[in-house]
C-alpha positions as CSV (number, residue, x, y, z in Angstrom):
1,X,130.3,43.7,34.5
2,X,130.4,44.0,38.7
3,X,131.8,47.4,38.8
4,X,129.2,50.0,37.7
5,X,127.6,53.6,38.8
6,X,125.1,55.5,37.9
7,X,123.9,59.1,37.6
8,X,120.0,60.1,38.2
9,X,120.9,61.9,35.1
10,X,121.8,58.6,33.5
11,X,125.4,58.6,33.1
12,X,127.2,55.4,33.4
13,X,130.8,54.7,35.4
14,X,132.0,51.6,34.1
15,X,135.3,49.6,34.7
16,X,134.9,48.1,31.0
17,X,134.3,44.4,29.9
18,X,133.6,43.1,26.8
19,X,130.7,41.4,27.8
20,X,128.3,44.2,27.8
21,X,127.0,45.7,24.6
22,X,128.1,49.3,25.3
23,X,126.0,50.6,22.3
24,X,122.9,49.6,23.2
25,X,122.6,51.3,25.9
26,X,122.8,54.7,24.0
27,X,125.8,57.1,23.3
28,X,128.8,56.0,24.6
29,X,132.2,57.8,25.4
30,X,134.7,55.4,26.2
31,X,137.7,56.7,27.7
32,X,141.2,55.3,29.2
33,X,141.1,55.4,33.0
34,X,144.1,53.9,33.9
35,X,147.8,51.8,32.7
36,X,149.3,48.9,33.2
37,X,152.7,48.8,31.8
38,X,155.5,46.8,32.5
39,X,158.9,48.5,33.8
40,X,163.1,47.6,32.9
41,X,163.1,45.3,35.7
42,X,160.4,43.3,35.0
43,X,157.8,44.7,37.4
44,X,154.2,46.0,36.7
45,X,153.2,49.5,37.6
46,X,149.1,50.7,37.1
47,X,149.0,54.4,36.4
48,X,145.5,55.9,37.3
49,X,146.6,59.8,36.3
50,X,143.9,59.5,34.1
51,X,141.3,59.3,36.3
52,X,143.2,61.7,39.1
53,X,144.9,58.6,41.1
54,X,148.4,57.8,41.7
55,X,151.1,54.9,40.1
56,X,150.4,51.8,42.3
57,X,153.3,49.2,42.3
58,X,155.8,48.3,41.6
59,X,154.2,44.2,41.7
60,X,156.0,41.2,40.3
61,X,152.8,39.9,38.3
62,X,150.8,41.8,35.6
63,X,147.8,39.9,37.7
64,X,148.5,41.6,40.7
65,X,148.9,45.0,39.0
66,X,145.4,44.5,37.0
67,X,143.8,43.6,40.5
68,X,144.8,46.7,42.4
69,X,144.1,48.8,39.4
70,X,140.4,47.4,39.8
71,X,140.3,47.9,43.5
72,X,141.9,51.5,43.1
73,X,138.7,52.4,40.3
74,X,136.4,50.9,42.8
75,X,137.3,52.6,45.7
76,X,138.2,55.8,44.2
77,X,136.4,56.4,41.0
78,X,133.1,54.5,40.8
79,X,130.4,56.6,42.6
80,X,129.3,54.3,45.7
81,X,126.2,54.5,48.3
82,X,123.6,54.6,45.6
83,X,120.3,54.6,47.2
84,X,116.5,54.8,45.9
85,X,113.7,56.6,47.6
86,X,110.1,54.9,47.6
87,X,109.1,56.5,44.4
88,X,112.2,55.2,42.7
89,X,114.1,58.2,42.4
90,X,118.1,57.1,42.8
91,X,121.1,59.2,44.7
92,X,124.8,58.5,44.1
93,X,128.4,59.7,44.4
94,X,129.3,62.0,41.6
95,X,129.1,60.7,38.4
């Protein structure tokens, strides 16, 4: 898992993948940020209403629509500029 952020009240942002163990970190709330769905003609559309975005696409290749749907979370969603002061207390975007 790249795509991460974290609260100082330590709230996790996560773009899934199954590779993390989600319950040992503590309670966890999973929820749907975005879709990917096909369309009629064959195209590929991400919907990121879920998470307050917009529907990206149309794109020929499921691939391409899973790619922007990343970039679209990490841009818009995940909280970014976390920084740490001396005494290890951490800042970030709103989580």
């Amino acid at each position: 898992m790249d795509s991460y952020g974290a609260s100082s009240l330590g709230r996790i942002k996560a773009i899934h993948h199954d590779a993390l163990e989600w319950q040992r970190l503590g309670r966890v709330l999973i929820e749907r940020g975005s879709h990917v769905e096909p369309k009629s003609a064959g195209e590929w559309t991400a919907d990121l209403s879920p998470v307050g975005g917009r529907v990206l696409g149309p794109f020929a290749k499921r691939g391409a629509a899973l790619a922007a749907e990343v970039a679209w979370l990490e841009q818009h969603w995940l909280p970014v500029n976390c920084t740490y002061s001396e005494q290890g207390a951490e800042h970030c975007g709103d989580v």
